[in-house]
C-alpha positions in Angstrom: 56.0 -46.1 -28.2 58.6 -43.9 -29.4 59.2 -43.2 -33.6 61.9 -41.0 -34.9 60.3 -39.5 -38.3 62.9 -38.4 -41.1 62.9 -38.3 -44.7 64.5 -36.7 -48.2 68.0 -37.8 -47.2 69.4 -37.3 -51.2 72.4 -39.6 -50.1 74.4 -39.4 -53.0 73.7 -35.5 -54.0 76.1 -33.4 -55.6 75.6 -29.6 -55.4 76.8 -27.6 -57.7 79.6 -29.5 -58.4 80.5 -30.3 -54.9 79.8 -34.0 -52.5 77.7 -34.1 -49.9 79.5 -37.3 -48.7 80.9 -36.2 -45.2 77.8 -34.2 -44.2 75.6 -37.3 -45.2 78.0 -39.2 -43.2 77.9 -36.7 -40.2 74.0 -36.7 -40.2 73.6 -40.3 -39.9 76.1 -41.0 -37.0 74.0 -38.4 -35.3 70.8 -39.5 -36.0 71.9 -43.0 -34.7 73.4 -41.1 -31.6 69.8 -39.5 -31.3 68.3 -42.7 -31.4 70.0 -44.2 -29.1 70.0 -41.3 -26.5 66.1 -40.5 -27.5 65.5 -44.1 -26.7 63.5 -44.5 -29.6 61.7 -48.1 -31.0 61.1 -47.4 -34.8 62.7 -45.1 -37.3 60.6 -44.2 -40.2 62.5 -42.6 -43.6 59.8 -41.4 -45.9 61.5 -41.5 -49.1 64.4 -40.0 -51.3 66.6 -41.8 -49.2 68.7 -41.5 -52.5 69.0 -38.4 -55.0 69.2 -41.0 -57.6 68.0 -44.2 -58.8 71.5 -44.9 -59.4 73.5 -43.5 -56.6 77.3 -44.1 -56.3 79.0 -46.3 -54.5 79.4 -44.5 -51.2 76.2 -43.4 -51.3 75.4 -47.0 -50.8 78.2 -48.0 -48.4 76.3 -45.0 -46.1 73.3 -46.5 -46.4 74.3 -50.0 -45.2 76.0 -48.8 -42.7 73.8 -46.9 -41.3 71.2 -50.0 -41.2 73.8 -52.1 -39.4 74.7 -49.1 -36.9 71.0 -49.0 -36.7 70.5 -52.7 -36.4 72.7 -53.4 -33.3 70.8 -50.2 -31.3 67.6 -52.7 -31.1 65.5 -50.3 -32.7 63.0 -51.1 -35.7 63.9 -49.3 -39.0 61.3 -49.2 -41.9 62.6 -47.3 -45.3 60.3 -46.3 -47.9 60.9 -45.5 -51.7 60.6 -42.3 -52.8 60.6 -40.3 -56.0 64.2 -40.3 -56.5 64.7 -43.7 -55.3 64.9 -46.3 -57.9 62.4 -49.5 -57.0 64.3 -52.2 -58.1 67.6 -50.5 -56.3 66.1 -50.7 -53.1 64.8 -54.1 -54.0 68.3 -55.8 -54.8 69.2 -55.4 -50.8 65.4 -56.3 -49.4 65.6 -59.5 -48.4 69.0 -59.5 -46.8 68.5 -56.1 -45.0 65.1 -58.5 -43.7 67.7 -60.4 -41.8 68.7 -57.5 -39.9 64.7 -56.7 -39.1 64.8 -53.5 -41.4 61.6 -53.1 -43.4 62.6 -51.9 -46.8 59.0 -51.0 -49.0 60.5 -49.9 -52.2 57.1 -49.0 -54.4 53.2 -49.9 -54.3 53.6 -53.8 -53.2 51.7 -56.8 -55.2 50.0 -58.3 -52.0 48.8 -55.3 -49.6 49.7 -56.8 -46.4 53.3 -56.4 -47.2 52.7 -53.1 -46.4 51.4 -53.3 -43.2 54.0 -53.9 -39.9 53.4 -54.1 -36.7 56.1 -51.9 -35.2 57.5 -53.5 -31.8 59.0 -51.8 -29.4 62.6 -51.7 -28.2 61.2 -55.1 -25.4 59.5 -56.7 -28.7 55.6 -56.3 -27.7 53.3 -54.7 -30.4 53.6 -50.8 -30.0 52.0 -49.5 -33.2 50.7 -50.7 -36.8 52.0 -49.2 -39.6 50.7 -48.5 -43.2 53.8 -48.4 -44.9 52.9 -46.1 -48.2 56.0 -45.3 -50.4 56.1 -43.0 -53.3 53.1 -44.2 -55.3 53.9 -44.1 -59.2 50.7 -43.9 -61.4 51.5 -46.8 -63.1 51.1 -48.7 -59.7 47.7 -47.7 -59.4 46.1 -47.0 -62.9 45.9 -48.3 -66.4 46.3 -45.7 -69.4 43.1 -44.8 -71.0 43.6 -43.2 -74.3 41.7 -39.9 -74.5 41.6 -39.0 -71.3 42.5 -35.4 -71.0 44.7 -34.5 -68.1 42.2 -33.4 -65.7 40.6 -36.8 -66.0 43.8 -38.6 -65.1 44.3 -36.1 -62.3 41.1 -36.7 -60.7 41.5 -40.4 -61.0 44.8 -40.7 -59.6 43.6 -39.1 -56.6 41.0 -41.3 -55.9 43.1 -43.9 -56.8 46.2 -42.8 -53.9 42.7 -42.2 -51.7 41.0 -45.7 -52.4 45.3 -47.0 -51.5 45.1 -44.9 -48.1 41.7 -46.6 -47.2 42.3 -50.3 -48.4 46.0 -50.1 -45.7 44.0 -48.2 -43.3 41.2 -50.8 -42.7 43.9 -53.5 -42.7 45.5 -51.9 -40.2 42.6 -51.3 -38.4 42.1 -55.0 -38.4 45.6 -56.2 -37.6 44.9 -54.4 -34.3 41.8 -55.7 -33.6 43.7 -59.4 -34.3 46.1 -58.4 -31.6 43.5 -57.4 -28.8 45.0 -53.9 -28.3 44.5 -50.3 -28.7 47.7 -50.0 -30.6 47.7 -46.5 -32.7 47.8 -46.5 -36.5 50.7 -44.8 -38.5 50.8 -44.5 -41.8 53.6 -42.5 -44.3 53.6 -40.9 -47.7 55.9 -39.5 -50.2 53.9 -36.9 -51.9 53.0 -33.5 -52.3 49.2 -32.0 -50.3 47.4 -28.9 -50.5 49.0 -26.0 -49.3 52.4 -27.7 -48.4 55.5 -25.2 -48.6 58.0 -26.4 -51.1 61.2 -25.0 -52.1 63.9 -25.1 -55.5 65.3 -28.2 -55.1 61.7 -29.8 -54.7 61.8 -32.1 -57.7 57.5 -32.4 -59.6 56.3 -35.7 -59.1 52.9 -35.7 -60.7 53.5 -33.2 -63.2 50.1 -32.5 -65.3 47.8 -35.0 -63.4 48.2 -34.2 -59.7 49.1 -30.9 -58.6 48.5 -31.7 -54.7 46.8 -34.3 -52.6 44.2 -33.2 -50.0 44.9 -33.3 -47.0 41.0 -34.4 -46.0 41.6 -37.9 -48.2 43.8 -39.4 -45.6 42.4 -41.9 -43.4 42.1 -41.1 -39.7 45.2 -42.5 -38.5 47.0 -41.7 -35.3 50.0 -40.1 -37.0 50.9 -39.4 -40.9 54.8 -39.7 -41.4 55.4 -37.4 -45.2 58.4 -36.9 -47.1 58.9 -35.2 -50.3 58.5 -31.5 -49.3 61.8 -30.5 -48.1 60.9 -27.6 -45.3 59.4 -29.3 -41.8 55.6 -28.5 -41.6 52.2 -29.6 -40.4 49.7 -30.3 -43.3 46.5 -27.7 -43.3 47.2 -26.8 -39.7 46.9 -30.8 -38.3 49.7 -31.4 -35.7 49.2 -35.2 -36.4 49.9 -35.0 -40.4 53.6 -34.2 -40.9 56.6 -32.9 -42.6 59.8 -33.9 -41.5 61.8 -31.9 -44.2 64.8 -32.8 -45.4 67.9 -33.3 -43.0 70.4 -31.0 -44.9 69.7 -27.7 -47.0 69.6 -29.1 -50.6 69.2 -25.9 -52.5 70.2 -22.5 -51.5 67.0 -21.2 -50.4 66.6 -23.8 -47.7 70.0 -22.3 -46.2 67.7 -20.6 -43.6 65.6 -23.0 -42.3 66.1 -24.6 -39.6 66.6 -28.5 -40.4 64.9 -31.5 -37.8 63.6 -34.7 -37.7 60.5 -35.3 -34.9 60.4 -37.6 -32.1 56.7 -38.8 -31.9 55.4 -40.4 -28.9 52.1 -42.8 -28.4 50.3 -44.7 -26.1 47.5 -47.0 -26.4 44.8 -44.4 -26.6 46.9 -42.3 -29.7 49.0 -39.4 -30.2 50.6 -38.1 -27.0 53.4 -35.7 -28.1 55.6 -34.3 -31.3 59.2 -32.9 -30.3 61.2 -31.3 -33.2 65.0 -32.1 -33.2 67.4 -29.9 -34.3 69.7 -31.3 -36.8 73.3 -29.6 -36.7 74.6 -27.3 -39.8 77.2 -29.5 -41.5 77.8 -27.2 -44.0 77.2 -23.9 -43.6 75.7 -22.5 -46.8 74.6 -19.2 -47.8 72.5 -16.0 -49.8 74.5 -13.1 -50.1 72.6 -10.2 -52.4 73.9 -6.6 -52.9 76.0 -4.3 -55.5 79.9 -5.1 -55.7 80.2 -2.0 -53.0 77.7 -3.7 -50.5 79.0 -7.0 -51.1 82.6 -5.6 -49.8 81.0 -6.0 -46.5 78.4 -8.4 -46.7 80.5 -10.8 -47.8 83.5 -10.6 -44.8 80.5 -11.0 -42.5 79.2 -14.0 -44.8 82.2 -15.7 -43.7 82.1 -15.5 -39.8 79.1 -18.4 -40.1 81.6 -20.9 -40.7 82.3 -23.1 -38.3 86.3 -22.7 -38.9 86.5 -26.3 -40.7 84.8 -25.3 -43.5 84.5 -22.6 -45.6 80.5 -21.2 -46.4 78.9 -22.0 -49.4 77.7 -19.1 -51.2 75.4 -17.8 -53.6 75.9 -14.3 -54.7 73.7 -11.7 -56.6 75.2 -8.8 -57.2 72.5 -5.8 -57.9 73.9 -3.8 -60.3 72.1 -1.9 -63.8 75.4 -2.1 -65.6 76.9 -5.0 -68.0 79.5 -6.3 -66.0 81.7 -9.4 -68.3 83.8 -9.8 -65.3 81.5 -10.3 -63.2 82.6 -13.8 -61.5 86.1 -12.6 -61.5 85.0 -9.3 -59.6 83.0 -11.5 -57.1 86.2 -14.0 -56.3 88.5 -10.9 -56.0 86.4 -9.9 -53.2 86.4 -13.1 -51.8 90.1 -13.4 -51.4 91.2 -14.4 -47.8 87.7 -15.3 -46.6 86.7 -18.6 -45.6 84.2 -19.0 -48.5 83.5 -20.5 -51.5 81.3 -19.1 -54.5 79.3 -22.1 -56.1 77.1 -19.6 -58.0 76.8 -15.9 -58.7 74.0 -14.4 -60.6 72.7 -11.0 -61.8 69.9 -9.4 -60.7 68.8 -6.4 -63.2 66.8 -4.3 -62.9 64.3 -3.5 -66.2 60.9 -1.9 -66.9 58.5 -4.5 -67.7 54.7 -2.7 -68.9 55.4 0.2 -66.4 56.2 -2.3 -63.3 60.0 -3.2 -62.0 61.1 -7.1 -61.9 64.1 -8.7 -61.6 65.4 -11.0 -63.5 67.3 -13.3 -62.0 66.4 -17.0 -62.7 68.7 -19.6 -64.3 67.2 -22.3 -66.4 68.0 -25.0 -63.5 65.6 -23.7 -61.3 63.1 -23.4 -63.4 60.4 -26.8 -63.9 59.8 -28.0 -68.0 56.2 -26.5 -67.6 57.5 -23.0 -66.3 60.3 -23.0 -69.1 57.6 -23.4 -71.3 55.1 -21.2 -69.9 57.8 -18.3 -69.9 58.6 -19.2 -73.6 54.9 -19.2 -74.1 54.6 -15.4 -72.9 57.2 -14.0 -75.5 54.7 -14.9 -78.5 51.6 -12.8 -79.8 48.9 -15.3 -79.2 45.3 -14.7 -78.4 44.7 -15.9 -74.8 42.5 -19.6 -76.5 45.5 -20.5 -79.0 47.5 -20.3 -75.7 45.5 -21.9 -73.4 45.2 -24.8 -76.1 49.2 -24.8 -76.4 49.3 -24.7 -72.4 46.9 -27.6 -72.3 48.1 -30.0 -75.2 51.6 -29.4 -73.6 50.4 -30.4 -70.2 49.1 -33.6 -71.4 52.3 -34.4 -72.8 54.4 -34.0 -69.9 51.3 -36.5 -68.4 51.8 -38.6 -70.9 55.8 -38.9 -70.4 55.4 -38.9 -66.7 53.1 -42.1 -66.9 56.3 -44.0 -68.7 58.8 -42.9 -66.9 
């Protein structure tokens, strides 16, 4: 049994102004290229299949497509809801992309079974079970308790995503048992863990109640497909819990990693073997820092990463003490006859800060609601219990929002 792991695809995201249409649209006649050459039996998305809850239009037209492409290769497809993905979006197509023997699990289901499959493989016979475990939205899981403080509501949403992971898992176990084999047992996630790597276009998801789930509180199952964290990793050094990271670099300072999705291969007895694919660069994107001088040839050799069809994506910040209010317009001069394109320059200054250098070079879109405030927070005179207290009742209220969203 062969699964192709993938997740975060953001179909539908604009950077900085810009579509992502034709590299979406690359990536997936690829990956169903890979599928077909990989011969593999079941494709697993792990959420954010969207960036949106309401994606447009050929956003969606990928997405169908892609499940037809997929549907005539003979290979099982199961997508799962993610953070960005809008539940009753991905419900409006369910039942007819069931027709086509795609698996769609927008949210938590009413009746648990619904979540469990029994993948087959690519000559129909029983190759794997699956726990299929979208994004889990509080809501899904808890009721509201007036009072409780947001350490309370952390700690019980964890048990509660545990006590989730257990119920599937013993189903699963089950299932197999009713089928007389020794069929491993997947199941997927959508969620931040302990120690995962994340990066600036990593969007909070339990902000206030769950920083990150442990690792330890999965179940023991054969294989544990993530999504949400967009850099590929194993989870607390297990080679059997991953992420497949998103398949294109969705914020600047993913520009250097190398993107894949992993080809995971079973037998009866479990886990046999994990092999990374390469995803090709669609889009070449880039950092570029320096002062205007060192940016006169930083930038020229910026340009030979292109691929010739497009011109590189850019970030620039230029390192220089002085007040520059031509900045951008200094920055585009020196781009002039290269094949690049600035979406974003900034300014990194230099300043003393209590007898230490820092640089100050944030914008207000990178930055999460509670850092914004935290950093707000810092510039008043408060004692350090008045601001713990204002730290603390703003958590609760970013909880208390996130619940209702």
């Amino acid at each position: 049994m062969r699964i192709l792991h993938t997740s975060d695809w953001h179909l539908g995201q604009h950077f900085m102004g810009k579509t992502r249409q034709e590299e979406h649209a690359a990536f997936l006649e690829w990956l169903v290229s890979q599928v077909e050459l990989q011969e593999i039996d079941a494709v697993l998305v792990a959420g954010d299949i969207f960036d949106t809850g309401t994606p447009p239009s050929y956003a969606r037209e990928l997405y169908h497509n892609f499940v037809v492409a997929m549907s005539r290769t003979g290979t099982s497809l199961v997508l799962l809801g993610g953070n960005h993905d809008s539940v009753a979006m991905l419900n409006e197509s369910r039942e007819l992309l069931g027709a086509l023997k795609v698996q769609v699990i927008p949210g938590a289901m009413a009746e648990p079974e619904q979540q469990i499959i029994t993948l087959a493989d690519r000559s129909g016979e029983p190759g794997a079970v699956l726990c299929a475990i979208p994004f889990l939205r509080p809501r899904d899981l808890l009721e509201s308790r007036a009072g409780d403080s947001a350490d309370d509501k952390g700690r019980a949403l964890q048990q509660a995503i545990a006590g989730h992971y257990q119920q599937l898992f013993a189903r699963a176990q089950a299932c197999r048992a009713e089928l007389g084999n020794e069929l491993p047992v997947i199941a997927t996630g959508h969620l931040t863990t302990v120690g995962a790597s994340s990066s600036d276009s990593v969007r909070e998801i339990y902000i206030g109640t769950l920083e990150a789930f442990p690792a330890s509180a999965f179940p023991p199952a054969d294989y544990i497909a993530l999504g949400h964290i967009h850099k590929p990793q194993k989870v607390g050094g297990c080679e059997h819990i991953r992420y497949s990271g998103s398949p294109l670099a969705l914020s600047f300072d993913e520009s250097s990693q190398q993107k894949e999705v992993l080809v995971v291969e079973f037998a009866n007895h479990g886990l046999q073997g994990i092999t990374p694919l390469p995803v090709p660069v669609f889009q070449p994107m880039m950092r570029v820092k320096g002062s205007l001088e060192e940016l006169e040839l930083r930038l020229p050799e910026a340009a030979m990463a292109g691929t010739g069809e497009r011109p590189v994506w850019l970030e620039v910040t230029v390192t220089e003490d002085d007040y520059l209010s031509d900045l951008q317009a200094r920055v585009q001069t020196l781009c002039e006859g290269l094949a690049v394109e600035v979406l974003m320059v900034r300014r990194s200054r230099r300043q003393h800060n209590t007898g230490l250098l820092t640089e100050q070079q944030e914008t207000l879109s990178e930055l999460t609601p509670q850092q914004v405030f935290e950093r707000r927070l810092a510039m008043e005179q408060l004692a350090g219990e008045d601001g713990n207290e204002l730290s603390r009742l703003y958590t609760q209220v970013l909880a208390d929002l996130e619940e209702q969203a």
